[in-house]
N, C-alpha and C positions, 0 to 999 in steps of 0.2 A: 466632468466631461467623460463621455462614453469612450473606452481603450478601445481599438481596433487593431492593435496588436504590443503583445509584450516580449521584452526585450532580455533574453532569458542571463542571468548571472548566477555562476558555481561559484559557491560561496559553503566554508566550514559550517560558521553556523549564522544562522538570519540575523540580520540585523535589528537593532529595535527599531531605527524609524525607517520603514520603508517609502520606496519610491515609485512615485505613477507611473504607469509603462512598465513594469518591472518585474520578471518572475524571478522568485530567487532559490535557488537549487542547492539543496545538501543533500547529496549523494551519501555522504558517511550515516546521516541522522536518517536519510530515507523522509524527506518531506519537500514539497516546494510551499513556495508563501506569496500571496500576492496582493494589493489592494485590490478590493473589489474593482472589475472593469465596468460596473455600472457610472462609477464619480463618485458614488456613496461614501470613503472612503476606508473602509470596513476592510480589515485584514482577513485573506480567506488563507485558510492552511490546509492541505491536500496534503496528507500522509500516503506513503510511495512502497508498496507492500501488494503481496499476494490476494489480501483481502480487498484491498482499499482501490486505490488510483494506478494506473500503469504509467510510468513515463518512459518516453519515446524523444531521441535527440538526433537530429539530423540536423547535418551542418552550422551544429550550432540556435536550432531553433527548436524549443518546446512543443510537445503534443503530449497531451494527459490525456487519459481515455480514465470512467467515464466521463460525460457534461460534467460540470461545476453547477451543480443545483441550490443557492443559498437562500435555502426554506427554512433557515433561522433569525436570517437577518429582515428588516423591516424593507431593502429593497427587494427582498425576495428576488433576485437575479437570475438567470439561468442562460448558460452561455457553456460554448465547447471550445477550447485551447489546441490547436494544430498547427504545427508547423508555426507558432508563435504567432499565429491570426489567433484572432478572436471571432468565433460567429456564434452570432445571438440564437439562442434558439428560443421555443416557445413559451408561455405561462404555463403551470400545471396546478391543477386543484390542488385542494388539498386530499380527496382520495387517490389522486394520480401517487401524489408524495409518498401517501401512506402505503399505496402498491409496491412503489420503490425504495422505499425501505424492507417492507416485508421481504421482495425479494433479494435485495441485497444481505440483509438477515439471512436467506437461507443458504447464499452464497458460503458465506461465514463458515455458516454452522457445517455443511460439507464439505468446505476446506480441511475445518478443524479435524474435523469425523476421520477425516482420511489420514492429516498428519501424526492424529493418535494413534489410528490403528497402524500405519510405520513405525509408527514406534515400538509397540506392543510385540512386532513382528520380529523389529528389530533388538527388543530388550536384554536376549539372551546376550547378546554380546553387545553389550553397552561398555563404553571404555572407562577408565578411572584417569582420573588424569593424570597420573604415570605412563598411562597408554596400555598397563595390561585389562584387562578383568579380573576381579577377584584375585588379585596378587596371582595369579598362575600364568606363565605363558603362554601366548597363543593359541598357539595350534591348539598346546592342551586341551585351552578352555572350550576351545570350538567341540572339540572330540567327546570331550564331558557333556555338552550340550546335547550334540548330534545324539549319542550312546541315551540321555533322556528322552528326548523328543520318541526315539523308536522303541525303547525299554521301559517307559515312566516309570524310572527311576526316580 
């Protein structure tokens, strides 16, 4: 039978057998999990990350952005999660799928692009986990750095 809304539960880690009606939410693990709201009974897992799915809680009720597109499974389902509704959205070819992947691919790939080059920016003063850099104090280390960057040193 077709869900018309799921009933969101925070939970450590998922359960093995889950339940109809049911979205289940690990905030620590960063996923939600849910049987398919087609009936199909097909576990869908939505990874909860920068790249991936957004989740949204209000009052206690779920909203993932984006759709739930399941162009793996044989019901091929496609459906949007708000506010712990469920509304069905449309069928998509399979070039649609293939468009939204590609674009979510490029999503990715500009994420990443960006978080590297934060880092890169930020590599001079990378910490140890002692918390200095390179065994020297602080400030020091900063002052050795800065004194490079303007001396290439």
């Amino acid at each position: 039978m077709k869900q018309r809304f799921l009933k969101a539960q925070f939970v450590q880690f998922i359960p093995e057998s889950l339940e109809d009606g049911v979205i289940y939410v690990s905030r620590k693990y960063g996923t939600a999990t849910h049987r398919c709201c087609c009936g199909c009974g097909q576990e869908v897992v939505t990874p909860i990350g920068p790249t991936n799915w957004s989740l949204q809680v209000t009052g206690g009720a779920v909203t993932l952005y984006p759709s739930i597109g399941n162009w793996s499974l044989p019901c091929r389902s496609h459906y949007w999660i708000r506010n712990g509704g469920v509304e069905w959205a449309g069928t998509m070819s399979a070039q649609e799928v293939q468009r939204g992947r590609i674009a979510d691919q490029r999503i990715r790939d500009r994420y990443f692009a960006e978080a590297n080059r934060q880092k890169e920016i930020n590599a001079p003063w990378a910490e140890t986990q002692t918390g200095q850099t390179h065994g020297r104090p602080d400030w020091m280390d900063r002052a050795w750095q800065y004194f490079k960057l303007w001396f290439g040193a």
